[in-house]
VMD Tcl script that draws the C-alpha trace (Angstrom):
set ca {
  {6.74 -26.73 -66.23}
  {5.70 -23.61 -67.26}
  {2.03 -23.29 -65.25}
  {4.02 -24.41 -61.95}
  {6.61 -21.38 -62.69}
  {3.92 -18.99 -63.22}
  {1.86 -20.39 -60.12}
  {5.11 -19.86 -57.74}
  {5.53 -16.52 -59.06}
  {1.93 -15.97 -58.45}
  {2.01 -16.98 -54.66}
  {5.44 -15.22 -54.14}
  {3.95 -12.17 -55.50}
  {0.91 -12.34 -53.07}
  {2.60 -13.19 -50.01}
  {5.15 -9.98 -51.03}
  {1.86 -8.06 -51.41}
  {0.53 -9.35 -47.90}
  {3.79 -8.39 -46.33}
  {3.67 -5.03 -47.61}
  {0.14 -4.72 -46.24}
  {1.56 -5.47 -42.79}
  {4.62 -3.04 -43.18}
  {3.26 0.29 -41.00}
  {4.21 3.85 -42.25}
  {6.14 6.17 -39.97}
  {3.21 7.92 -38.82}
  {1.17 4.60 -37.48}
  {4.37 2.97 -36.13}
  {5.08 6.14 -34.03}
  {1.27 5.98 -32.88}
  {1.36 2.71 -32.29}
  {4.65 2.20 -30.31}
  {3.94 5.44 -28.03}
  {0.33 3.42 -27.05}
  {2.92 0.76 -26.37}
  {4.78 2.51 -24.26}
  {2.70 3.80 -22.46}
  {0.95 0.59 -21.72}
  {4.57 -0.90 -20.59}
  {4.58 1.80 -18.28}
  {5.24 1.17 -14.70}
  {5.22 3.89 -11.83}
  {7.01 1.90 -9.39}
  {10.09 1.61 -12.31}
  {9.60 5.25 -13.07}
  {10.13 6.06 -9.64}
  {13.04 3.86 -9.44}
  {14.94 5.24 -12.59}
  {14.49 9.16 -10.59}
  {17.00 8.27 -8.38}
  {19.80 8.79 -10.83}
  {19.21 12.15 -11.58}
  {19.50 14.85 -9.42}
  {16.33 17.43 -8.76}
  {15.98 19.74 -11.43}
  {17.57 17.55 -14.02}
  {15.31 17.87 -17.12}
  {13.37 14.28 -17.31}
  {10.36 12.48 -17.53}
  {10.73 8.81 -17.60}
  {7.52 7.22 -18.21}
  {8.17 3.87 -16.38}
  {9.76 1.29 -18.90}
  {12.76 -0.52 -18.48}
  {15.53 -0.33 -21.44}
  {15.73 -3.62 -22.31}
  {11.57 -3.68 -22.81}
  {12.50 -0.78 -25.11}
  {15.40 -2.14 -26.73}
  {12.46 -4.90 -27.43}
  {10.26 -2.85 -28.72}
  {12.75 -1.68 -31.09}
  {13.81 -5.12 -32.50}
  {10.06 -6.06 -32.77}
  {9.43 -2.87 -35.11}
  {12.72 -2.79 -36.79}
  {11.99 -6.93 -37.85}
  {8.54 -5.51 -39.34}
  {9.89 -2.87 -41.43}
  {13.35 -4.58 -42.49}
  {13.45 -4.69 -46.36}
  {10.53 -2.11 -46.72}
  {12.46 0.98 -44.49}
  {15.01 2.63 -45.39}
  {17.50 5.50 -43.19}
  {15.05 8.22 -44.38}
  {11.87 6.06 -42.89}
  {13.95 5.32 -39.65}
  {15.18 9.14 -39.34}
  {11.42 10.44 -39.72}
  {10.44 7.77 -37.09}
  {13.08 8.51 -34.60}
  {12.94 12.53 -35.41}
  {9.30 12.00 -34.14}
  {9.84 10.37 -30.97}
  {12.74 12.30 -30.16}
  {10.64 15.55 -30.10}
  {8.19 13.40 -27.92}
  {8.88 14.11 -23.30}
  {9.30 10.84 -22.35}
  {12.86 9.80 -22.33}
  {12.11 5.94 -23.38}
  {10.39 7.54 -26.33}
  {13.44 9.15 -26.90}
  {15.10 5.76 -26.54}
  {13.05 3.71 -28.86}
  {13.85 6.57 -31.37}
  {17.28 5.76 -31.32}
  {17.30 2.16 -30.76}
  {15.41 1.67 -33.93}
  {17.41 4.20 -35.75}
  {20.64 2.01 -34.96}
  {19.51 -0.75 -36.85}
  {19.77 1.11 -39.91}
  {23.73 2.14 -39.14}
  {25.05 0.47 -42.54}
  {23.59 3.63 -44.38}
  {25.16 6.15 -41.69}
  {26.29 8.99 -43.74}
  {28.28 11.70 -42.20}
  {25.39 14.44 -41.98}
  {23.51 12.59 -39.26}
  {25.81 14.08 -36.45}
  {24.80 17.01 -37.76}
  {21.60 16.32 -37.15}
  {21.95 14.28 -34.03}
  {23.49 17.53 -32.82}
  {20.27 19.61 -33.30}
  {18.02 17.40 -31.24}
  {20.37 18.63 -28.48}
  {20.75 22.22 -29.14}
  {16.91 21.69 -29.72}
  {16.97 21.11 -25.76}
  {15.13 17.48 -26.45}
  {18.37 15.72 -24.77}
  {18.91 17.45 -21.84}
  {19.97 15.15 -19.74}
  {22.87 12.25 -19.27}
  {20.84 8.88 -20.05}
  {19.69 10.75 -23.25}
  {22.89 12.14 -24.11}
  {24.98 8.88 -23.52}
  {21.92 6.58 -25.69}
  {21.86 8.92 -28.64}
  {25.96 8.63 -28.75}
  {26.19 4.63 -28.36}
  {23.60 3.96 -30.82}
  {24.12 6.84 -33.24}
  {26.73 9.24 -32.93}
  {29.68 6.67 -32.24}
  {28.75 4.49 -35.26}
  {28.06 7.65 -37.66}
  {31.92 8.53 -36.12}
  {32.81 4.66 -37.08}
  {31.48 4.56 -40.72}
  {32.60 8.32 -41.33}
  {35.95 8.86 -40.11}
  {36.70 12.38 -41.11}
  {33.57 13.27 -38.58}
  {35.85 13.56 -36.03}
  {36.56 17.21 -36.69}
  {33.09 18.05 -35.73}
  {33.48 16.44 -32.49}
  {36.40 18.84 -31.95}
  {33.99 21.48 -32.73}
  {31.34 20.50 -30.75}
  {33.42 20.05 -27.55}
  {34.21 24.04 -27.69}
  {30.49 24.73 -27.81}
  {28.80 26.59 -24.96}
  {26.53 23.91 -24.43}
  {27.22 21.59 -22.28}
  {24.83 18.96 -23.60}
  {26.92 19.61 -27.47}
  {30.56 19.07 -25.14}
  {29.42 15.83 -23.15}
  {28.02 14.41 -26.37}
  {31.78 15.20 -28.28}
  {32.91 13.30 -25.32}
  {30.79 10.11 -25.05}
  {30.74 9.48 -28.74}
  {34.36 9.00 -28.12}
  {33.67 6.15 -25.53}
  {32.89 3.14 -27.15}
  {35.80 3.58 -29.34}
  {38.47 4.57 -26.68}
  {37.47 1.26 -25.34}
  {38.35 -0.75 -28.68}
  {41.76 0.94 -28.75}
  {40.41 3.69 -31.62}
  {40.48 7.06 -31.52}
  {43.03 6.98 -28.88}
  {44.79 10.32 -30.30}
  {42.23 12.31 -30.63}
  {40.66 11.09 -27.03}
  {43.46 12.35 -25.05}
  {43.41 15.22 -27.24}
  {40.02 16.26 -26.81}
  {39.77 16.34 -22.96}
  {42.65 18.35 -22.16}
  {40.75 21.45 -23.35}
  {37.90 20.90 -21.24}
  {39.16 20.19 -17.99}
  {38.42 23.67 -16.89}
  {34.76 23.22 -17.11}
  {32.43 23.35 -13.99}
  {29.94 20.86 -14.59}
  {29.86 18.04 -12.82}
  {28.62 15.90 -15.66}
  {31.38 17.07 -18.29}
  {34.18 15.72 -15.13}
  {32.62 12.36 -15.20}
  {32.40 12.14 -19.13}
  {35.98 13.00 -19.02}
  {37.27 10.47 -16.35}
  {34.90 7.94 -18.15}
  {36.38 8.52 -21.41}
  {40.14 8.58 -19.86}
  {39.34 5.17 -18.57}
  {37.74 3.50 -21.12}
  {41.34 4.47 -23.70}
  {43.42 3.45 -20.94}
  {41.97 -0.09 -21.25}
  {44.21 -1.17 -24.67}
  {46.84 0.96 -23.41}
  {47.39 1.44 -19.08}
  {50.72 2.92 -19.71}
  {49.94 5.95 -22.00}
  {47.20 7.04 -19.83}
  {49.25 6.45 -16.58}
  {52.21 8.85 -18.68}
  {49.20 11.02 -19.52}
  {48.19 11.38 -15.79}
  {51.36 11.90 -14.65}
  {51.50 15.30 -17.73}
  {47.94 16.18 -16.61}
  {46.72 15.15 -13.63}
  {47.65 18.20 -11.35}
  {44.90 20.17 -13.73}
  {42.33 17.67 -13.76}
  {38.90 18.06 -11.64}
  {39.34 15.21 -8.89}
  {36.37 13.84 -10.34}
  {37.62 12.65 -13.40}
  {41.17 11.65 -11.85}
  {38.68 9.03 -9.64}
  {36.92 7.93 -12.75}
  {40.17 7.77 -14.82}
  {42.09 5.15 -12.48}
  {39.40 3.22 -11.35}
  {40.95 0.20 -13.57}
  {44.51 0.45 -11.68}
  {45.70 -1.41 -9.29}
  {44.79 -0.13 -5.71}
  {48.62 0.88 -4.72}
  {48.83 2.80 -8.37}
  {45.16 4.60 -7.64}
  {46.08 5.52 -4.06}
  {50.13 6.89 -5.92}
  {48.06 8.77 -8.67}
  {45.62 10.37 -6.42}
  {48.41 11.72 -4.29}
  {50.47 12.63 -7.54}
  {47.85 14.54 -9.50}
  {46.45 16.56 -6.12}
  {46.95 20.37 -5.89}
  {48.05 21.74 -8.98}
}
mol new
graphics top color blue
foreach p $ca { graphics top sphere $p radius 0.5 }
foreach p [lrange $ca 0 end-1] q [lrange $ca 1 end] { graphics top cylinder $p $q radius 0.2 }
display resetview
């Protein structure tokens, strides 16, 4: 009884070392995932993906599609589960987030997201400084980094919510559309509903385009568990609202109530 014991621990302890042979370190799994990438990449996608930004915007999109990435992700994340931990997963995504190519960027994230049980409050903080760093300077990498990091560091670590208050007064705009969207996913569960209505009223005076549809999108998503407070909330603030974000706020109504609230809420 004893030899078989000591044989199974034998072959358990082999196979854990062959596992650990196969586990890559940060620095390989970056090198080997941007080769990856760029082998996945695709002009006539890359060309494609272009036509949602407008000239000028700040990208370079490499050709991939997001669920390919979102593969990629699952594929490295399954290799390293058990062996990574969130400071492996932080250095990995830090690196690819400094990297030009937005699904780079993307596969950062993605992979970073798996390791949201050991979200600790400081990584806003830091998802904050990749975009005052200028490396998310645009709206697909704005809106990715919130669903997959900021809104479940927000989740696990309630009292980050001040921040976001903080970071919607900030001159950048990139800082006040990610307070927004981090808000998004959880306006749509019916959290956060206080301080989404709350946040937005502030910012309704901003120019940009982008911050108008953030708004609207957030308004709508919180007016999914609850139509009538954000119909009440319309009627309060609607007059002051770029028409942009009234459009993007009632597109869950009923036609009749869109068609009543765009005539209410014009020409404050």
């Amino acid at each position: 009884m004893w030899g078989f014991a000591h044989v199974s621990q034998d072959i358990t302890q082999r196979t854990s070392m062959r596992r650990r042979s196969r586990v890559p370190t940060v620095k390989k799994a970056v090198n080997e995932f941007v080769r990856r990438l760029r082998g996945a990449a695709r002009p006539a996608v890359a060309r494609q993906s272009l036509k949602y930004f407008k000239p000028g915007d700040s990208i370079y999109v490499c050709g991939v599609k997001t669920p390919e990435v979102r593969k990629f992700a699952r594929e490295l994340y399954r290799r390293v589960e058990g062996d990574w931990g969130i400071g492996d997963a932080l250095e990995f995504c830090d690196s690819m987030v400094w990297r030009r190519e937005l699904e780079s960027k993307t596969l950062g994230f993605f992979l970073l997201s798996h390791f949201r049980d050991e979200f600790r409050s400081d990584l806003l903080r830091r998802a904050e400084g990749w975009v005052v760093a200028q490396l998310c300077e645009n709206w697909a990498a704005v809106d990715t980094l919130c669903g997959a990091i900021t809104s479940p560091v927000l989740e696990r670590n309630p009292r980050t919510v001040t921040s976001l208050r903080r970071m919607a007064r900030s001159r950048n705009m990139w800082v006040r559309r990610t307070a927004v969207v981090t808000l998004v996913p959880l306006a749509r569960s019916g959290m956060y509903l206080d301080e989404a209505y709350e946040i937005v009223v502030p910012l309704f005076g901003n120019s940009e385009d982008l911050m108008h549809k953030a708004l609207g999108w957030l308004l709508r998503e919180a007016g999914k568990t609850d139509m009538e407070r954000l119909e009440r909330f319309l009627a309060r603030y609607g007059h002051g609202m770029p028409r942009t974000t009234v459009r993007y706020a009632i597109e869950r109504f009923p036609e009749t109530a869109r068609k009543k609230l765009l005539t209410d809420t014009r020409g404050g």
